[in-house]
C-alpha positions as CSV (number, residue, x, y, z in Angstrom):
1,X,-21.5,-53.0,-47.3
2,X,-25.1,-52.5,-45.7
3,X,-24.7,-49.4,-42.8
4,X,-25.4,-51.0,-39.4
5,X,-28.7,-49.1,-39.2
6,X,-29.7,-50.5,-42.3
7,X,-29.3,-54.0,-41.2
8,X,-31.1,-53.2,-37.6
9,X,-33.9,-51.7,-39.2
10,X,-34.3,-54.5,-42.0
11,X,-34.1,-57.1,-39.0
12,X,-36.9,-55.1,-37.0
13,X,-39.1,-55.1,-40.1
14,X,-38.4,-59.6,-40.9
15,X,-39.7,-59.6,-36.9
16,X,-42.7,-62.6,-36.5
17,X,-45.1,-59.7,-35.3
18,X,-47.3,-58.6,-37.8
19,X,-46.9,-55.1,-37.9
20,X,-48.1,-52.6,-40.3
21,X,-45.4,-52.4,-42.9
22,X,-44.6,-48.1,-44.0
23,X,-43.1,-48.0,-48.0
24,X,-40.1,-46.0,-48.1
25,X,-37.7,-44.1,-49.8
26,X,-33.6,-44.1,-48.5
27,X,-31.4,-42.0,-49.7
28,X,-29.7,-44.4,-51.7
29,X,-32.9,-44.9,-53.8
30,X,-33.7,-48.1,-52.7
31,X,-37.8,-48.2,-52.2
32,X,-38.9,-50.9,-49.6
33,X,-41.5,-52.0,-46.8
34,X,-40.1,-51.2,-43.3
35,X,-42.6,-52.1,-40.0
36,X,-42.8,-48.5,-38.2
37,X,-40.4,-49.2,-35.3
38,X,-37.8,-49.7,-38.4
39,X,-39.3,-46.1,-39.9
40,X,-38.2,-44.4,-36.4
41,X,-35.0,-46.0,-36.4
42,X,-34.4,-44.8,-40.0
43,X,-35.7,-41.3,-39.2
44,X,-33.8,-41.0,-36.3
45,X,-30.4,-42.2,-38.4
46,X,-30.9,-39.7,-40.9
47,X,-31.6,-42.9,-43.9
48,X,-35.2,-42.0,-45.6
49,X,-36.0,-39.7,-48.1
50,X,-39.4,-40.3,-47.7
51,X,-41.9,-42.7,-46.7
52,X,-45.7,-43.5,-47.8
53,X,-48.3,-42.1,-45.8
54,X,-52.1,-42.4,-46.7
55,X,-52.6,-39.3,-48.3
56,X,-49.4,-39.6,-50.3
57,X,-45.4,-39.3,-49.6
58,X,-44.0,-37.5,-47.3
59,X,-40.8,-36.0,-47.4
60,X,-38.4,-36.0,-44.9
61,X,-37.6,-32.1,-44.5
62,X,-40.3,-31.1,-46.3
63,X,-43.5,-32.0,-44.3
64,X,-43.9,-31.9,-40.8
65,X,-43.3,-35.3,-39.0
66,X,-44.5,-36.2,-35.7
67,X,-42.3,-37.1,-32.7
68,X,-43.6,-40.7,-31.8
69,X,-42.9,-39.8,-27.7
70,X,-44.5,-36.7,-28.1
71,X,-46.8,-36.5,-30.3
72,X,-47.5,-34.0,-33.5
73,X,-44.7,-32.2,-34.6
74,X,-45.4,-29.2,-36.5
75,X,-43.7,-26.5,-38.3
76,X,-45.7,-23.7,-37.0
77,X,-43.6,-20.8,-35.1
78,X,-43.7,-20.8,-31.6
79,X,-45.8,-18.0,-30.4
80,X,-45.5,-17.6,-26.7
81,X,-42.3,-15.7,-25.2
């Protein structure tokens, strides 16, 4: 059986806009295209391992990831008190 996430995110990505499509990586090895509203939906449900970016994969955990209603994320300490 398919997680409900799964299926949301698959549906997002089959949408009739032609959105840019993100190569991914979910945990249960499957490698597939998702459009990038699917890639935040996956993110935010914990699914991808890692995903395609242009200079290479990034990995979920590994490499800092950006907040898509904030902007950058980075994983530099906080410096101000």
């Amino acid at each position: 059986m398919v997680p409900e996430v799964l299926t949301t995110a698959l549906l997002l990505s089959q949408g009739e806009k032609l959105e840019p499509l993100v190569k991914v990586e979910l945990k249960n090895g499957t490698i597939c295209q998702v459009a990038l509203e699917a890639l935040d939906v996956l993110l935010v449900h914990n699914e991808i391992v890692r995903f395609e970016r242009s200079g290479g994969w990034a990995v979920v955990g590994r490499d800092p990831l950006r907040n898509r209603e904030k902007g950058p994320v980075y994983s530099i300490p906080e410096r101000r008190h």
